[in-house]
N, C-alpha and C positions, 0 to 999 in steps of 0.2 A: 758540144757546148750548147747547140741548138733545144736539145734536149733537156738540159739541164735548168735551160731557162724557162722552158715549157712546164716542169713541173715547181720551180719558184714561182711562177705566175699560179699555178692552181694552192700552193698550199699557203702562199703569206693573205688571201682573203678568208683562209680556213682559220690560221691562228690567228687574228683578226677577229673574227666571231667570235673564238673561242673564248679571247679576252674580253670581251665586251659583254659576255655570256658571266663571265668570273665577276665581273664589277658590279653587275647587274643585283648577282647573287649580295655579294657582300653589301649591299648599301638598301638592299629591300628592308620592311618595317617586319618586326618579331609576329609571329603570328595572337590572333585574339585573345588564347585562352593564355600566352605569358604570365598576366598576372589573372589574380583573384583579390574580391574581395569580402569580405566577411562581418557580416550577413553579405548575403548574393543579394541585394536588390539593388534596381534601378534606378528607386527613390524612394526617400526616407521620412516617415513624417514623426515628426517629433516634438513634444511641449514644453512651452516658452518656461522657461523657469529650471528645467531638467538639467542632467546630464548625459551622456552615453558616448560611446568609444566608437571606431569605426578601423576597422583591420584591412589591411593589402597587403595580400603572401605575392611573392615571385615563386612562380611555378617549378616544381623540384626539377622539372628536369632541361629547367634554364639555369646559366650561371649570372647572377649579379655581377655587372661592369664599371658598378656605382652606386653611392646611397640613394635610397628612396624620397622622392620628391613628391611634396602635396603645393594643386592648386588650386586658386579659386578662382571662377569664372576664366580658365583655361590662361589666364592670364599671371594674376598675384599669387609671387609665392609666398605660402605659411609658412610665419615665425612664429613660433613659442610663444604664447604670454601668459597672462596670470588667467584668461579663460578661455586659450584653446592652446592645449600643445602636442607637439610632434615629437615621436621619440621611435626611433629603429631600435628596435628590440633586436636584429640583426642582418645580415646582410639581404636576409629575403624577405623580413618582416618586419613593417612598419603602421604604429597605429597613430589616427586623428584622434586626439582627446576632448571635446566639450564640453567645460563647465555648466554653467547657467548658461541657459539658450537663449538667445535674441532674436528678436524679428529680423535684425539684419542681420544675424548670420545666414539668412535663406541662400540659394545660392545655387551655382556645380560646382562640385569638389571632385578632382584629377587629380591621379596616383599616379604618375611618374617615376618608369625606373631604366636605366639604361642594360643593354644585355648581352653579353659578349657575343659577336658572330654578327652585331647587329650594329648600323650604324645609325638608324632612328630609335628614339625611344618607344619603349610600351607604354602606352595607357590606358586605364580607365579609369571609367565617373561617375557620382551619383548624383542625383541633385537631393537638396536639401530644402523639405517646410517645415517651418516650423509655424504651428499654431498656438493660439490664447488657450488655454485648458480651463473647464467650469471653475468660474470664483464667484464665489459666495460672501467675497471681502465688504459688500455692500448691502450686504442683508442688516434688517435690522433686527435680532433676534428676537425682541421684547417689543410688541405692536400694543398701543394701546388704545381702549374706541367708548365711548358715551353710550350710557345706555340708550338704546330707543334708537338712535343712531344708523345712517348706513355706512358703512366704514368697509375700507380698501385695504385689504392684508397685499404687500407690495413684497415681494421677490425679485429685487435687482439683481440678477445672476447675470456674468458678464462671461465672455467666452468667446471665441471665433474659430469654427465657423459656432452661432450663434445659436445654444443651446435651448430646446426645446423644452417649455415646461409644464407639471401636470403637478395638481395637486391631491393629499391626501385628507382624511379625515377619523380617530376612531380605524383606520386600518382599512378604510374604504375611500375609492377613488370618488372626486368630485369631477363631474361633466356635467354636461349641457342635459341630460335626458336624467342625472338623477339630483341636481339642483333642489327643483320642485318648488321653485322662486323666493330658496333661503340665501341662494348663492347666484353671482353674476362673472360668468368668467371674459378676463378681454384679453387681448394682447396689444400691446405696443411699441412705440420704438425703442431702439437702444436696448434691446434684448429686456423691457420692463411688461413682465406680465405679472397680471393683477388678479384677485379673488378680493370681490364683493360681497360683504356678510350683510342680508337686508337688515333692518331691524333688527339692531343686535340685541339678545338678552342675556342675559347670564348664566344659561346652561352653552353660550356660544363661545363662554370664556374657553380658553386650554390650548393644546397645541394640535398644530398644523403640521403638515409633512409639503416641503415645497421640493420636487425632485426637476431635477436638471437633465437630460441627456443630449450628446455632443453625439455629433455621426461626422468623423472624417472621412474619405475615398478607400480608404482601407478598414475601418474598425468605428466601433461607436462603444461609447462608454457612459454612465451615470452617477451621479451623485445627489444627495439631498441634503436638508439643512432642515432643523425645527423651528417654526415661529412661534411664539404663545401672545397668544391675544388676551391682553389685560382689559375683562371691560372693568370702566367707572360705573359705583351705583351710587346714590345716597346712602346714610346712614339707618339702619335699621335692625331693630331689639328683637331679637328671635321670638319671646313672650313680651306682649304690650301690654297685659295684664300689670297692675301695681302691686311690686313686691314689697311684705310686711318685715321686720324684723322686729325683735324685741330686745329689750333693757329692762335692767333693774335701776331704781334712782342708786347712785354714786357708779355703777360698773360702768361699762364706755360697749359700743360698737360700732363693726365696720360692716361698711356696706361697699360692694364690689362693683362697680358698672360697667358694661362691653357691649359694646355693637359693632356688626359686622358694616362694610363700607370699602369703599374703593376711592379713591384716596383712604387710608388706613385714620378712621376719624379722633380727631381730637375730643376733650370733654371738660365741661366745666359743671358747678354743682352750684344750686341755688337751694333755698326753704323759702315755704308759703308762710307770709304774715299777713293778714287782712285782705286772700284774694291776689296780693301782689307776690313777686318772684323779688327775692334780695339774694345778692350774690352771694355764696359761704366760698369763705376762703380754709384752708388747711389741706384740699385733699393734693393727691396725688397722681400723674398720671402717667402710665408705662406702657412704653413700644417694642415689646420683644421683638429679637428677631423672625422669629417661628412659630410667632404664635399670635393671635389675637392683642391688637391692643386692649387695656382698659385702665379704668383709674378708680379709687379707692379714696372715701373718705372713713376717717376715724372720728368718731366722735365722743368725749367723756361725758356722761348722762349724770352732769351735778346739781342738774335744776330742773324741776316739772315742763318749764317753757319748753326745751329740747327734745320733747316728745313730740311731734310735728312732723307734716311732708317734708322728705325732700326730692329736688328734681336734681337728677341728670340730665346733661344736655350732649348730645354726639355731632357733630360736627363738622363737614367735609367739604369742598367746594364744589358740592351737587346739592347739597340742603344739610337740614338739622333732624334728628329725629330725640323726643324726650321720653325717660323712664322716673317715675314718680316710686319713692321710695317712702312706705308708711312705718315713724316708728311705735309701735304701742310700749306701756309699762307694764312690768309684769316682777308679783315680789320674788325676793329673792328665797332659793330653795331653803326649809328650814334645815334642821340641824337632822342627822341620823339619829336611830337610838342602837344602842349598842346592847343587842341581843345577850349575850353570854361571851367570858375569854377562858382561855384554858393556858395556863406557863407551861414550857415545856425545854427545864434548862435555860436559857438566854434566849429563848425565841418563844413568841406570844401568839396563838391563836385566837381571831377574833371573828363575830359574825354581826355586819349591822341590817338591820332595818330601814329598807330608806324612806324617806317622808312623803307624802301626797302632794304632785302639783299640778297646776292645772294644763293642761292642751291649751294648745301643741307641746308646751316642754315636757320634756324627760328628762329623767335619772340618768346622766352618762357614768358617774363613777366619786370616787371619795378621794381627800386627801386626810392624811393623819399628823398632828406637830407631837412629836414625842422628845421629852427631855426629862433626862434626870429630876427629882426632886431638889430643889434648893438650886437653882441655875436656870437664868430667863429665859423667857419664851423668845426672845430674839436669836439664839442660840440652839433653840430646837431642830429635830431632824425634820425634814420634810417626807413624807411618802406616799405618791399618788398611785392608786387603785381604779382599777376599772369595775366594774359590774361585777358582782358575782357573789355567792354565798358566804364563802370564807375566804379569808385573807392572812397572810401572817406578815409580825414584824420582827426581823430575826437580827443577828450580829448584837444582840444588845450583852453587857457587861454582866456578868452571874452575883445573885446576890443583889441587886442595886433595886432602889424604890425609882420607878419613872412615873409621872403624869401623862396623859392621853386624852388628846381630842381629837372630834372630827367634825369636816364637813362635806355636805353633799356636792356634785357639781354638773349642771345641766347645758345645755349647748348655749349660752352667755356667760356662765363663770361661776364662782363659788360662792356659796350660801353661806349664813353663820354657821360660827366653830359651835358645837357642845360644849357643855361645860368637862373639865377632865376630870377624869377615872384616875385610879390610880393605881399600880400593878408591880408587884414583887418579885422579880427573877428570881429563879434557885439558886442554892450558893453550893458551891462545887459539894461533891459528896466524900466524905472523910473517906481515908485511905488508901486509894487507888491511884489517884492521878498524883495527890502531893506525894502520897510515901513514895510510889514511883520515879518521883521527878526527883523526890531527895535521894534518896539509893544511888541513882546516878551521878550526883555530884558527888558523894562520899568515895564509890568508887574510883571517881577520875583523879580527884584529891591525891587518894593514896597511889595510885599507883602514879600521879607526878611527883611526890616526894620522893618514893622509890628511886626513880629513875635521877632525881638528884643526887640520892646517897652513893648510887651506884659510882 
């Protein structure tokens, strides 16, 4: 008995240990590498406005004891909502989902999963930045500056951490060492840097290249944006020189007026009387969109007085610039003379002569009024001619007596008609065409009767 109890005293503090050895086992934490997650980092940086996923496998050769749990700041568990959701893809995979990114989602985020054999949970955690990414929402893309002017091209580029910025030119960088004291670079707050164009002129109009670049603790990235610098000038006429034009008394002309300008200028039209400018009203004035403004007066030249200056005036809210407009008179081209024609079946060969006039005008080309004999000249065909030796006039009716005039026409308009000529088509030539054409009726005739007898 003695015995017996000697060795119950040595083995109940053996199995003793050994149990406390067992509980110890079961209740320790799953070792590190339990889970993963995907991407492996340990912190995440990411732009505000983005999306991205964020993965946590349980390691194959653990068995999940439960679904996968996400937290934030080791605390809040993640629910689902319309811009962050959780979803177990299965028992050992579970992803975070991020809509649009907030500053306040920054954070740590805990993958929580329980694991059989294991009476604490595994986890792990990444923290989460998120930054402002280069915005150029505050640029103004169209800068505009006075001439003569020192003028501030501004690139509000917004961003945190707070993007650096450089500008371009022509496809060459602007710095301090190649300025050359056209350019003034500053920087200021609230991420506002600025490029100073001294004395603007007008070959300083166009675009600018404004580049941004962001450097986070991990990665830096760039962007840029185009400025165009619109300078203002005043109004001015390419040639100052006073343009002539010409008329004949009754014809009419236009006269075309355009000057370049920033504001796109406006225009009004005066004539000199006595030394003095009186306003002419009629003309016109047009703002394309892609092209030069101008405006356009017409004028019908039905009396001597209307030969006279006129002014243009261009117009902008930087000044006025004027173009004087001289009209002279000049008579009208006379009539052609009509060299020789030749019939030839229903179509007329003809050759004119054109008449002498004086410089600057020339000879552009003729028109001809052809009509039947016995049927008004209001009814006549028209046919305009350019330059050249011979001409014909063709499609006309075989057989038939027509009249024929012409006139010349120089760059204001057309001269007197000639008196008309007067010219005989051939008339179809016996037996060919008519007997031909009749044969064929007579045949078709007979053989539709046939085919009724039948």
């Amino acid at each position: 008995m003695d015995r017996l109890n000697r060795i119950t005293l040595y083995i109940s503090p053996l199995i003793l240990l050994l149990s406390l050895v067992s509980a110890a086992e079961n209740s320790r934490a799953p070792p590190t590498g339990a889970l993963e997650l995907q991407p492996n980092v340990k912190t995440r940086y990411e732009e505000e406005g983005k999306s991205f996923t964020q993965y946590c496998r349980i390691n194959k050769d653990y068995t999940p004891a439960g679904p996968i749990r996400w937290l934030k700041n080791t605390v809040t568990e993640i629910k689902s909502d319309r811009s962050i959701k959780v979803q177990n893809k299965s028992a050992s995979l579970s992803t975070l989902w991020f809509g649009k990114i907030k500053r306040t989602d920054e954070g740590v985020y805990t993958c929580v999963a329980k694991i059989q054999g294991y009476d604490e949970e595994a986890k792990i955690e990444f923290k989460l930045n998120v930054f402002a990414g280069i915005d150029f929402a505050n640029v103004a893309r169209n800068q505009t500056a006075d001439l003569g002017s020192d003028y501030t091209l501004k690139c509000d580029v917004q961003g945190d951490p707070k993007p650096r910025v450089s500008w371009d030119r022509d496809g060459k960088t602007i710095d301090s060492s190649s300025a050359n004291g056209k350019y003034r670079l500053s920087d200021g707050a609230d991420s506002l840097t600025t490029l100073t164009v001294m004395k603007v002129a007008k070959t300083d109009g166009g675009a600018y290249e404004c580049e941004a670049e962001q450097i986070t603790d991990i990665s830096s990235r760039s962007d840029r944006v185009t400025i165009t610098l619109i300078v203002n000038y005043p109004p001015e006429f390419p040639d100052a020189e006073a343009e002539k034009a010409y008329a004949f008394l009754g014809g009419e002309v236009n006269m075309q007026c355009s000057a370049e300008g920033q504001p796109r200028p406006s225009y009004e039209w005066f004539y000199k009387e006595d030394g003095n400018l009186v306003e002419q009203p009629g003309y016109i004035n047009y703002d394309p969109a892609n092209a030069a403004s101008y405006s356009i007066l017409n004028r019908n030249m039905t009396d001597k007085s209307l030969f006279r200056e006129y002014v243009c005036k261009a117009r902008n809210a930087l000044g006025t610039a004027e173009r004087t407009f001289i009209i002279k008179e000049v008579d009208k081209p006379k009539s052609p003379v009509l060299r020789s024609h030749r019939v030839s079946g229903n179509k007329i060969e003809i050759e004119l002569i054109p008449p002498q006039v004086e410089p600057p005008m020339t000879i552009k080309g003729y028109r001809a009024l052809v009509r039947p004999i016995n049927t008004g000249w209001e009814n006549a065909t028209t046919i305009d001619f350019n330059m050249g030796k011979l001409h014909y006039i063709d499609s006309l009716y075989h057989g038939t007596d027509y009249e024929i005039k012409f006139a010349a026409r120089n760059e204001i308009g057309l001269g007197e008609f000639s008196d008309s000529q007067q010219v005989r088509t051939h008339d179809y030539s016996s037996g060919t065409k008519a007997g031909s054409f009749s044969g064929k009726v007579i045949v078709f005739v007979s053989l539709f009767l046939f085919v009724l007898l039948i």
